[in-house]
N, C-alpha and C positions, 0 to 999 in steps of 0.2 A: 239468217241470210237476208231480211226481208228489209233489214236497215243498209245493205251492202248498197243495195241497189238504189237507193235513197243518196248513198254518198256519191255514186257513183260519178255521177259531172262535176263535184265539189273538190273546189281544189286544195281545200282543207283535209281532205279522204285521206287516208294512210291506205289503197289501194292502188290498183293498177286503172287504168280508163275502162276497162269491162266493168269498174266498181266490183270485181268477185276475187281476183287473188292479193294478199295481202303484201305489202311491199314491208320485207326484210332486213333489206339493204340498200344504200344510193350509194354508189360514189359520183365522181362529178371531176368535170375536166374544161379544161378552155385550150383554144389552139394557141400556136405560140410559133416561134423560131424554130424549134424543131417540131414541125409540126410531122413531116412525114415518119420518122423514127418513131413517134409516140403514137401514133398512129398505128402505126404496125405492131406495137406492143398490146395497143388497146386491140386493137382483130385479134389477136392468137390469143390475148388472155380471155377476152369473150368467148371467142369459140371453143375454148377448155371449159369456159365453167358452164357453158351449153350442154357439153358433153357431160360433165358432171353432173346434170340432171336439171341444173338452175334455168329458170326462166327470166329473160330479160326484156324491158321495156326501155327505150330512152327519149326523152325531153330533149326538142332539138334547142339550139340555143336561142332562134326567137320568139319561142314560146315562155323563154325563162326571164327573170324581173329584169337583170343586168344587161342580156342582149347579147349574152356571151357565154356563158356558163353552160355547158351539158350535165343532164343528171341521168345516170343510169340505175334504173329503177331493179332492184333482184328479188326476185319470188322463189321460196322452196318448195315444190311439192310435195306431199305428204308420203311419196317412196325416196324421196333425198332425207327428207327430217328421221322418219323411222330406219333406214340406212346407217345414218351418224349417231342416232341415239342410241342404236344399239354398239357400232362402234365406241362412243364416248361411256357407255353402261351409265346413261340417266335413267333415275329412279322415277316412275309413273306409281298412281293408285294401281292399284288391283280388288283393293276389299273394306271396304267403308272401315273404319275405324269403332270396336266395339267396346272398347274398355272407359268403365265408366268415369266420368267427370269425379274429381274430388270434394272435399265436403268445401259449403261456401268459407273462407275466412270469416271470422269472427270481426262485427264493426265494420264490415267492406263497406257501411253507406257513408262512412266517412271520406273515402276516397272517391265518392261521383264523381265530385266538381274534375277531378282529374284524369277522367275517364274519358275516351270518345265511343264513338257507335260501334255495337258489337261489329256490326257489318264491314266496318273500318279496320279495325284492330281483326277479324276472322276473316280476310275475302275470300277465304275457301275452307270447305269441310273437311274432317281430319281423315286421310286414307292411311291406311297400310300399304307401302310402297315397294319395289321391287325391281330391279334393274331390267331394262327395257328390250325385250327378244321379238328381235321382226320375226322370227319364225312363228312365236307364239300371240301373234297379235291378238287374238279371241281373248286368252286370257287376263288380259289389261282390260279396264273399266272405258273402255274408249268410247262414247257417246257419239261426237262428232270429229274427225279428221282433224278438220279446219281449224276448229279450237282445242285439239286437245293439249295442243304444246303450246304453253302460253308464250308470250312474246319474246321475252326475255332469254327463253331456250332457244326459240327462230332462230335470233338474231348469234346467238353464240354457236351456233350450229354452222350457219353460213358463214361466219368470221372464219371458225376452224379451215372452212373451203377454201377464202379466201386466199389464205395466208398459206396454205401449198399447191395452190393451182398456178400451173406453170404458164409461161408467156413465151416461150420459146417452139419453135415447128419442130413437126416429128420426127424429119430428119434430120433434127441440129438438137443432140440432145446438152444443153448449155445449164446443167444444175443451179448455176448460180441467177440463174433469168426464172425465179420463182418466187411466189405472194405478193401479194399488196402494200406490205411495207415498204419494198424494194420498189414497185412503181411509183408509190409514193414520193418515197425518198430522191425520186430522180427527175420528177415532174411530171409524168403519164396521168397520173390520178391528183387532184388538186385536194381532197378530202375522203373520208369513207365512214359512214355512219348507221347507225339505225335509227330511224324514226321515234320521236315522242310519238303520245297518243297526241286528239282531238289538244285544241288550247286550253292550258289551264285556268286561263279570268273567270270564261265561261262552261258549265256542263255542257255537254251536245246531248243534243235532245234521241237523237239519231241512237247513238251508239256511248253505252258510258264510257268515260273516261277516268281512267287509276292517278294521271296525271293532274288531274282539277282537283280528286280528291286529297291526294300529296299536298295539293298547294295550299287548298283550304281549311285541312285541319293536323298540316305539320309545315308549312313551310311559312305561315305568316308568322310574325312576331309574339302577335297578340296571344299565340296557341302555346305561351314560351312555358307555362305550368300545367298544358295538358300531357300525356306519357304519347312517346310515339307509336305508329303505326309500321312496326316492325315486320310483320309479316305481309303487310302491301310495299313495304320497302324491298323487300327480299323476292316480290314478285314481280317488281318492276323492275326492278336495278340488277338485281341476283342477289348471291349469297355475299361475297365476297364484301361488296357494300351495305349489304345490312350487317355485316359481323361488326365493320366499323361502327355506326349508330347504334348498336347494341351495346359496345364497349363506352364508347363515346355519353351514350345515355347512364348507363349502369354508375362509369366513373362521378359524373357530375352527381349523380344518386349518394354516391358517398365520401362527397366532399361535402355534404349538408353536415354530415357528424363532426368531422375536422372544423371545418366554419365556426360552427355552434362552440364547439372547445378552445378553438381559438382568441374567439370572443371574450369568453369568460378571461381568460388566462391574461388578455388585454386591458378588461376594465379591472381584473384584481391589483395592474400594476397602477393602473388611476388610482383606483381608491387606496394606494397605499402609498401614493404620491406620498403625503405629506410627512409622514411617518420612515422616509430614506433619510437615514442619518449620515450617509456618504456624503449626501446631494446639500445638505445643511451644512454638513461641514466645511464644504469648498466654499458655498452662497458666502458663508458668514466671512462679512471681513473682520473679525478678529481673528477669523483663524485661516481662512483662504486666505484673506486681504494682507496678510503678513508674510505668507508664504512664499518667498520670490524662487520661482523655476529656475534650472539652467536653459541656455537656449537651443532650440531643435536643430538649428541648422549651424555653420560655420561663416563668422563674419557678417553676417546681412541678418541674420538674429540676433533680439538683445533678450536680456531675461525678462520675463513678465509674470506675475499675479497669479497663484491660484486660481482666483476667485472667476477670473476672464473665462473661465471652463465653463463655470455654471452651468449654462442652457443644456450642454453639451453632455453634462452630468444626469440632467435632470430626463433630459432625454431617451437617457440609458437607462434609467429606472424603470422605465415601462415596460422594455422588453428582457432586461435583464434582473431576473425577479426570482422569485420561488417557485413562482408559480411556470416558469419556462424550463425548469428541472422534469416537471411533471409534463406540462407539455410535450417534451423531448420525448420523454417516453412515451406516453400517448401514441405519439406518432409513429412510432418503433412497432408498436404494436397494430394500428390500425393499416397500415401497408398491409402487412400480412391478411387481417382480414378482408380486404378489397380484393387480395390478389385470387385467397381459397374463396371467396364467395363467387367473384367474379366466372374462376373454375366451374361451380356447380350451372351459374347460367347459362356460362360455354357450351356443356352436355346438354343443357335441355336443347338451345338452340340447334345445337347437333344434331339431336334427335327429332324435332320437329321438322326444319328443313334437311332432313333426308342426310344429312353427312355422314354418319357415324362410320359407314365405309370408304369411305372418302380418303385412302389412305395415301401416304407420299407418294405409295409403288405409283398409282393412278396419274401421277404426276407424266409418268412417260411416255401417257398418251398423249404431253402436251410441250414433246420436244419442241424448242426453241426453234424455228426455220433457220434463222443465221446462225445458228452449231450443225444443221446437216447442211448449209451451203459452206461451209467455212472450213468443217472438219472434212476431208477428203477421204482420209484413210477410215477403213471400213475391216471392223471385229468381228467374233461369233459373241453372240451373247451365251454366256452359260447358262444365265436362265432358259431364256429362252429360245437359243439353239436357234436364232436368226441372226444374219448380219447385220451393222448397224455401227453409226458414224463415233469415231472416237477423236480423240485429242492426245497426240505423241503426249508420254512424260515430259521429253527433254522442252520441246513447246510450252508444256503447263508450267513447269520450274520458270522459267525465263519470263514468262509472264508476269509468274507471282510476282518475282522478284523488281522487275520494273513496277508493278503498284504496290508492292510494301516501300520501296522507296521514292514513290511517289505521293501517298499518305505519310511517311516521315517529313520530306520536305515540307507540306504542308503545315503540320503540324509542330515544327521547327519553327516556320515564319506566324505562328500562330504565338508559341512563346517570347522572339524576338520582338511581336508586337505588344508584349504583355508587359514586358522589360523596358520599352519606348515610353506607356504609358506611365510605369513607375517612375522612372527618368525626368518625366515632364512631370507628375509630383513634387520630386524633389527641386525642380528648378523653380517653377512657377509657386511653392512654398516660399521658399524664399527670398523670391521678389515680390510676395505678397506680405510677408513677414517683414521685408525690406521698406516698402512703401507705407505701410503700418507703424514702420519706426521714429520713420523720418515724419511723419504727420504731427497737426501741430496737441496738445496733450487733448486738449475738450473733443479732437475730433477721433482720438483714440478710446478715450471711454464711451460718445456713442456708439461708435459703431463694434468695438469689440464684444460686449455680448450679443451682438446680432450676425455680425461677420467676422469671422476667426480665421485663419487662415487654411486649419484642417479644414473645416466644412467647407470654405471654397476651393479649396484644393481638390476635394474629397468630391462634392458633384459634379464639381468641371471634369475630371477624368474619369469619372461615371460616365458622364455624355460621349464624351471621344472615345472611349473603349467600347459601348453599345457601337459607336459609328463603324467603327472597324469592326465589328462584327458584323452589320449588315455588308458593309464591302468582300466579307473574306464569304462569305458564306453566299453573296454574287457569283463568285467567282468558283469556288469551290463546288459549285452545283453542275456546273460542267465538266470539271476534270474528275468528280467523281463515277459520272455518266460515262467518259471516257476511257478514264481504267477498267469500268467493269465490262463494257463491250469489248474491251482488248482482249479481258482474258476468258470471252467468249462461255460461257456458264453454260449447260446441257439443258435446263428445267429451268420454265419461266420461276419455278418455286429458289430454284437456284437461283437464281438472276435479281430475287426482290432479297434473296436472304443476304449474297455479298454487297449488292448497294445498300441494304439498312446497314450494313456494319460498319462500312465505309463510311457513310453518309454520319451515322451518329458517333464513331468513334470523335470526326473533326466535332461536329458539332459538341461533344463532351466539353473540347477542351476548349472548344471557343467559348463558350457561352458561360462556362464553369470557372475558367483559370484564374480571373480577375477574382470572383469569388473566394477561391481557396487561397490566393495572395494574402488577399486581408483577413481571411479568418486564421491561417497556421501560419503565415510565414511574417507578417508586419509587425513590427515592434517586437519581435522576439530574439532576433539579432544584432541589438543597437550595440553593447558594450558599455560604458558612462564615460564620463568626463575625463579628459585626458587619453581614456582610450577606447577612441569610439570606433566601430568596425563601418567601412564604406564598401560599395558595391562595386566588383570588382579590383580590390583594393586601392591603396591609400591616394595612389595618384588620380585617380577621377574625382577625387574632391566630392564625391554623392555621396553624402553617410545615409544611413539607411535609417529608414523612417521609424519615428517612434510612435506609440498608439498615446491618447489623449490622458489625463487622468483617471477617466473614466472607463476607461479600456478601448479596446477597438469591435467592440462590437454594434456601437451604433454604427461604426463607419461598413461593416460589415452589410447591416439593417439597410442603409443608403444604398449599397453596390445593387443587393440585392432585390430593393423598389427599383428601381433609374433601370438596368437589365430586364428583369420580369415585367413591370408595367409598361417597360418603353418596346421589346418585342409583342404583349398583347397588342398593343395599340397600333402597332405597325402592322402587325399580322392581319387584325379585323378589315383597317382601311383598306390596303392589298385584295382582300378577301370579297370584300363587297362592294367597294369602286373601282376597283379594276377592268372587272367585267363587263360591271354596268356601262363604263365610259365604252368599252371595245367592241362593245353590242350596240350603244346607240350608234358610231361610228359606219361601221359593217351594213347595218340596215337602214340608213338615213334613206337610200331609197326605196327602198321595199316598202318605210313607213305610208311614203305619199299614195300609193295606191290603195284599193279596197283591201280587203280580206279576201274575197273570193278571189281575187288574180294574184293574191299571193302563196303560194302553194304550202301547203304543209314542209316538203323538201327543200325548199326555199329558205321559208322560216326556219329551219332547224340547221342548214347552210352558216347561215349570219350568226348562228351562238358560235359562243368560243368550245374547241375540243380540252375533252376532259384529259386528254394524254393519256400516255401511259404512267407517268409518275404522279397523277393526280390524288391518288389515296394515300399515297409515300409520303407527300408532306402533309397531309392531315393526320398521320399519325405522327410521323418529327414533329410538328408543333405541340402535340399534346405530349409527348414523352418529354422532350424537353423543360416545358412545366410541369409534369410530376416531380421530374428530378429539381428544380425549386423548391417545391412545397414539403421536399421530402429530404434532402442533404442538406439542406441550408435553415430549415423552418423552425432552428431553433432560436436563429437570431430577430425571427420575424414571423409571429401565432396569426400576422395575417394574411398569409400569403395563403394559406385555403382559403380566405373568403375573397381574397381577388383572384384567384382561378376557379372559385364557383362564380362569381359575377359573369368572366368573363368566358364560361361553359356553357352559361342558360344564353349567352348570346350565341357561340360558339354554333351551339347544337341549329339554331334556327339560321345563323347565315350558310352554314354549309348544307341547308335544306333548303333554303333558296335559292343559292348556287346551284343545285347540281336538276330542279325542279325547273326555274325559268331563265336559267344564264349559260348552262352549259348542255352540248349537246347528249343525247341520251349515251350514257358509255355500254360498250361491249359486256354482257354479263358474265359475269364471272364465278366460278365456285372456291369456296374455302372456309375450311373447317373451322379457324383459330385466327387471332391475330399474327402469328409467324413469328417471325425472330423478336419480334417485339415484344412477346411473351418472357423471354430468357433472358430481353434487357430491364425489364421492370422489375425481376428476380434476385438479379444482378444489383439494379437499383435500391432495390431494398433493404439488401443486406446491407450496401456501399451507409448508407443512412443514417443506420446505427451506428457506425463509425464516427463517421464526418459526427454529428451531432453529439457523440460523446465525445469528442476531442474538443467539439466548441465550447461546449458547458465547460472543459476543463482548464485549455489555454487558451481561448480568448473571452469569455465572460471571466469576471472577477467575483461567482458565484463561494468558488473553492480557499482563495484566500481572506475573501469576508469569514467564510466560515473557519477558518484555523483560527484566525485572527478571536472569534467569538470566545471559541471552545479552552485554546490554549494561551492566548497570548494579553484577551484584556486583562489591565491591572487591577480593575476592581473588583474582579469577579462576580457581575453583573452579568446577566443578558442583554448587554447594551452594547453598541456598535461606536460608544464615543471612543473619540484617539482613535482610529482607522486608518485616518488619514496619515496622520504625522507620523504613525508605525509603519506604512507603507511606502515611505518616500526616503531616501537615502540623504545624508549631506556628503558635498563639497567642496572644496576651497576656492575659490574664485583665485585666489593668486598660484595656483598649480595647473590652472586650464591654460593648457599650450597656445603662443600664439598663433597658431593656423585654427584654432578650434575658438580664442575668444573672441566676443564681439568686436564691433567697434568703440563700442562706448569708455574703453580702456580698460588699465587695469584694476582702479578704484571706481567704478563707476556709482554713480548715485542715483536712488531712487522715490521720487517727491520728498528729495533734501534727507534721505537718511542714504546712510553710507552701504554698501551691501559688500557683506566679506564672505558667506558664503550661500549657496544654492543649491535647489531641493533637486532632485532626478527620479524615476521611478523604474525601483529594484530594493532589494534586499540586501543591501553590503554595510559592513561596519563603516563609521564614523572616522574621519581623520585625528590622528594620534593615538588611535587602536593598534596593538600589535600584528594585527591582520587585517591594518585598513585594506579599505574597496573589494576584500574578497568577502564572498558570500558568507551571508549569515547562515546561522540552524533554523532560521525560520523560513528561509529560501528552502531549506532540503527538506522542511517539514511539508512545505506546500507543495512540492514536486511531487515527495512521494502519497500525501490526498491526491493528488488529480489521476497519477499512475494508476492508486487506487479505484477512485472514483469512475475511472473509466472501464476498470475490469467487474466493475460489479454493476455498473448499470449495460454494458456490454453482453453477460452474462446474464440477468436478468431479464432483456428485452428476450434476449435470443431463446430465452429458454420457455419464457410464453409465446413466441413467436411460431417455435416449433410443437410447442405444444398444441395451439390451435391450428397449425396445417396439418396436425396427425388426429384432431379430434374431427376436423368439417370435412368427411367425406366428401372427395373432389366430383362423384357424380351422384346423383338423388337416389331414392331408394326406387321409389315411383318410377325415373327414366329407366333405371336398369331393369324394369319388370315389363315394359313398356318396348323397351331391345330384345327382350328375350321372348315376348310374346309372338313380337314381329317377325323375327327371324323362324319360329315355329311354324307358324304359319305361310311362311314364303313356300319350306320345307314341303309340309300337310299342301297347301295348293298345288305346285307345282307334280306333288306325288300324283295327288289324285286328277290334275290334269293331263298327266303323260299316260295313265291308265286308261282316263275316257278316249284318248286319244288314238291308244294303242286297239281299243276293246272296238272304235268305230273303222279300223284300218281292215280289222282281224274278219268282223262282220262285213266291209267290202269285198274282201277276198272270197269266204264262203261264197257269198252273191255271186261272183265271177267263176265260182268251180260247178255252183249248183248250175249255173246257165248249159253247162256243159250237158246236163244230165234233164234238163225239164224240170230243173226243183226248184228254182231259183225264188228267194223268196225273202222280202223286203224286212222280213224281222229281224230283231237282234239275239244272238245267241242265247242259248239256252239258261236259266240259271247257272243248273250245275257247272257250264261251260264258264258263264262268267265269274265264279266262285273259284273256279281252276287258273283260269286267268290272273285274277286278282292275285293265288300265290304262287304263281310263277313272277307275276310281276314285284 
């Protein structure tokens, strides 16, 4: 107490002007046009939370920076706090922690340099904890009042008041005129927040500060390779934000083994560069250079060259290898482990911060206010045999049903833009294939191996489909907010489970559909020459795109850099100049004054609010790129090492953010990550799908290999003829004229004649009795990849489940550690209710013997207290 007083005149204090109660709460208000109505809202709700036991101070407004701004200062007394805390059943020590530490890790001094101060990583000692009984306050480990609820609890204590303390007089009982959201929302309260500690640049000498400590050994950059300080996280923020950096950290922890894997899997396709007898094939013009294609498109294509693919080929070597088979799998595999490991961390943290009883039921201490102002009609609970606010069926039906058809529509205009951006493929191909034609010849062999019309096709509508994704998902952030308040949820737990679903169902398809275009549906639909299949049919003249010689999975590789790279980099900037500009903004004048005249309230005034959807998109952004790295990451072994890149930044900007950019958020409790647990599960499995369908119809792994096994003539292990087995002929004078070029119908190519043209499929030869239908080598390869995908399918799946049945999902250690606990709660509380009963039993005596002259200040007898004990 002896620093209180110290802070006391400092307007940096996180106290009241007496310098002794600590301030919990500000909200803060300016007058306006309706000043007298808010006014009168502001008197009744004060005088409620008067009543309610809070203490108020407030900062008139020309005491404050702006000259305008009122701050209402809330203080809870330690019969409000213990009140709620036994209402909320917050878990306090009771009994030091006796069960011994485990043996050191073996080589732990390897890990120093990544260590920080014990004192950092423990700021408090391990208790035995216990749900919190005003009646039994002795039996809690309670030292001093003042501090024994640390901040964090304060401040979620008073919030809980907040947000059902009415504003309406006692005669006008008006349900709907209740919390601080609702004044908020209508302009009474301009803000409402808890206080940071002291500033974080600097320690206060006075009083420590968690906040300085957060900033300088988790929230600078520089600290991006030390492990965070989890449980000062979870005592500053709560739980609920430390589950996220727990996850947050753990992930990025095991995206170093996927990285590492990926790497390899990348320079094995280097170093085998040279040795792709596909990519030689095409290169050589004796055999590419002879090769004349038919053309891709209709009329504004003419045929051209093998060999123009090259780069394109060579490309694809890299990530379409042997070594991306293995990969595939890899990753099939290593989900699972992330997910059961992740599990066993979940429990400890569980265990350490107090959750493990934490269960949903709890949840319903923490009814929504806008379901008991909104729902009128009032039930028995069966459980609990009290009334209590419900939502008609016929109501709930009519709800759903407008936001299931509200996320359809959505997600409608979500594929109609996917179908825009194909559209604009196929036109802009062919005015680039067009202008490519007509150019004069020297300036077509430049720039053709450099610019092809795929590859400009292919990143231009990379960029405008990423663009339409940031627009829909603008947009889409609101009407998702907007359905789920419609249909009014009971449990804040409800309320974050139907917005994640909502939320990520759109984002699935937004951010994925473009994706799964090019990997299952592009160039698998074409037809060939003479009868080629268009989109929509015949009359929109848009034939449908065909994948390169080399398959479409470089163009896959493209989507999914230009997408993943192009939202990190949008996200970070967002992320860490947003703020910063809104902050310097906000506080331009606060800045020109000292420190001492600008008040702690003040400064924490001018950060941006964390919101309530603030931790929502810090988990969308990271789920989002898992499902990257994790349904697509066959076509691209680097996509773990640019979402480890862009995690180790990740972890440090949103430890900046939430340390010196945003104000302190309301703390919160939660056991788990929430629904986002069940979509990463989802995800997982989704994985091993998607990835075994790439390796099978859009890499060209499967018919390289038929081709090896079954089909070369020499019967070699060698890959020559590849090419020329995999490309079909046909006639040049039977291509229809809506489908042939302009060049006519004899056209010429540097002076030799061309009668016919290669295309890529499996169909007999013209003058074959079954020209243009499929070969046996077409149904050879179909039925490999049908194959191939039921045994690497079956395979992932079967190590997959076998390692979530072998890693026990809680420790052996945690579970003995629960079980100790819980004995002990049992054994104290027995044997406190006995000394309790045994000092009641001995007052009475006292009070009978008075009657008699015998009264007498001892405690009962043995044998009495022996008898005692078995009755009790």
């Amino acid at each position: 107490v002896g620093c209180i007083h110290k802070l006391g005149h400092n307007k940096d204090s996180v106290y009241f002007s007496d310098g002794e109660r600590r301030i919990d709460f500000v909200l803060s208000y300016i007058d306006d046009k309706d000043g007298d109505k808010k006014a009168e809202r502001r008197r009744e709700f004060e005088a409620n939370l008067q009543k309610a036991g809070l203490m108020l101070e407030t900062q008139d407004k020309w005491e404050s920076d702006d000259g305008k701004t009122y701050y209402l200062k809330i203080h809870a007394p330690w019969e409000v706090l213990a009140t709620y805390a036994d209402v909320l059943k917050i878990k306090v020590p009771f009994k030091a922690d006796d069960i011994p530490k485990g043996r050191d890790v073996p080589l732990a001094w390897l890990t120093c340099p990544f260590r920080l101060p014990p004192h950092i990583m423990k700021p408090e000692p391990n208790y035995f904890t216990a749900p919190f009984d005003k009646s039994k306050v002795d039996f809690f480990l309670i030292g001093n009042q003042e501090t024994f609820f640390p901040p964090s609890t304060r401040n979620r204590i008073v919030y809980y008041i907040l947000t059902r303390c009415p504003y309406y007089k006692e005669d006008r009982k008006e349900k709907d005129k209740t919390g601080i959201k609702r004044l908020l929302n209508n302009g009474t309260y301009t803000s409402a927040y808890p206080l940071h500690d002291c500033s974080y640049w600097k320690e206060a000498k006075e009083c420590e500060s968690e906040r300085y400590h957060l900033y300088k050994h988790w929230a600078r950059f520089l600290s991006f390779y030390k492990e965070q300080p989890l449980n000062l996280i979870r005592k500053y923020y709560g739980e609920k934000i430390g589950i996220y950096f727990a996850w947050l950290g753990f992930y990025t922890e095991m995206l170093f083994l996927s990285a590492i894997v990926g790497v390899i899997c990348f320079v094995y396709g280097l170093l085998t560069f040279g040795n792709n007898m596909t990519s030689k094939e095409i290169c050589d013009p004796d055999i590419g250079g002879k090769i004349i294609m038919c053309p891709l498109c209709d009329k504004k294509c003419s045929y051209w060259k093998l060999n123009s693919s090259c780069l394109s080929s060579l490309q694809s070597h890299m990530f379409d290898n042997e070594g991306t088979v293995f990969f595939a799998m890899f990753m099939g595999i290593w989900v699972t482990m992330f997910l059961e490991l992740w599990k066993r961390r979940q429990a400890r943290l569980e265990y350490e911060w107090d959750l493990v009883d934490f269960e949903e039921e709890q949840q319903q201490l923490q009814i929504r206010p806008e379901f008991e102002l909104k729902c009128t009609g009032r039930r028995r609970n069966r459980i609990t045999q009290e009334m209590e606010p419900y939502l008609p069926l016929t109501s709930k039906c009519a709800r759903f049903c407008v936001s299931g058809a509200t996320v359809l529509f959505w997600t409608c205009m979500i594929v109609a833009c996917v179908i825009g951006v194909i559209v604009y493929r196929l036109a802009v191909y062919a005015a680039i294939a067009s202008l490519m034609k007509d150019s004069p010849t020297s300036k077509i062999q430049l720039l053709g191996p450099l610019i092809t019309p795929q590859l400009a096709t292919s990143i231009t509508a990379s960029c405008i489909n990423f663009a339409i994704i940031l627009v829909l998902n603008f947009f889409y952030e609101y009407v998702a907010i907007w359905i789920t308040d419609m249909e009014i949820p009971k449990t804040h737990l409800e309320y974050e489970n139907k917005l994640t679903m909502k939320m990520f169902m759109f984002q699935f398809v937004n951010y994925y559909s473009s994706c799964f275009y090019v990997a299952f549906f592009k160039g698998k639909f074409v037809g060939y020459p003479g009868k080629y299949s268009y989109m929509f049919g015949n009359w929109t003249k848009l034939r449908n795109e065909e994948c390169a010689p080399g398959g479409c999975l470089i163009e896959l590789t493209t989507q999914l850099v230009i997408v993943m790279a192009g939202k990190q980099l949008v996200g970070n900037v967002q992320e860490a100049l947003l703020p910063l500009l809104k902050n310097w903004w906000s506080s331009r004048k606060g800045r020109s004054h000292p420190q001492g005249q600008y008040s702690r309230w003040e400064q924490d005034h001018d950060l941006q609010s964390f919101g309530q959807f603030g931790l929502f998109y810090e988990y969308l952004e990271m789920v989002i790129q898992f499902g990257f790295i994790t349904l697509f990451v066959a076509s691209f072994p680097l996509a773990p090492l640019l979402a480890l890149f862009n995690n180790i930044l990740e972890v440090r900007v949103d430890a900046w953010k939430f340390t010196t950019q945003f104000r302190r958020p309301v703390a919160a409790k939660a056991r788990n990550i929430g629904a986002w647990e069940e979509i990463l599960n989802v995800m997982a499995i989704l994985s091993v799908v998607t990835n075994a369908f790439i390796m099978a119809f859009t890499s060209d792994m499967i018919p390289r290999l038929v081709y090896l096994y079954a089909y070369q003539p020499v019967h070699e292990a060698s890959m020559t003829g590849y090419i020329n087995n995999s490309l079909s002929i046909y006639e040049i004078t039977k291509i229809p004229l809506e489908n042939r070029p302009d060049d006519g119908e004899n056209p010429t190519w540097f002076n030799e004649s061309i009668t016919v043209c290669r295309y890529r499929d499996y169909r007999y030869p013209p003058g074959h009795e079954r020209e243009y239908s499929h070969t046996m080598q077409f149904w050879h390869i179909l039925a490999a990849k049908m194959a191939f995908i039921i045994i690497m399918e079956h395979v992932v799946f079967v190590v997959k489940f076998s390692v979530a049945w072998l890693i026990p999902d809680v420790p052996s250690d945690v579970k003995a550690r629960i079980k100790r606990e819980r004995y002990l709660v049992q054994e104290y509380l027995h044997h406190y209710e006995v000394e309790k009963l045994k000092m009641q039993l001995s007052q009475s005596f006292c009070v009978t013997s008075e009657a008699t002259d015998t009264c007498s200040l001892l405690p009962p007898s043995p044998d009495q207290q022996d008898s005692l004990s078995v009755c009790v």
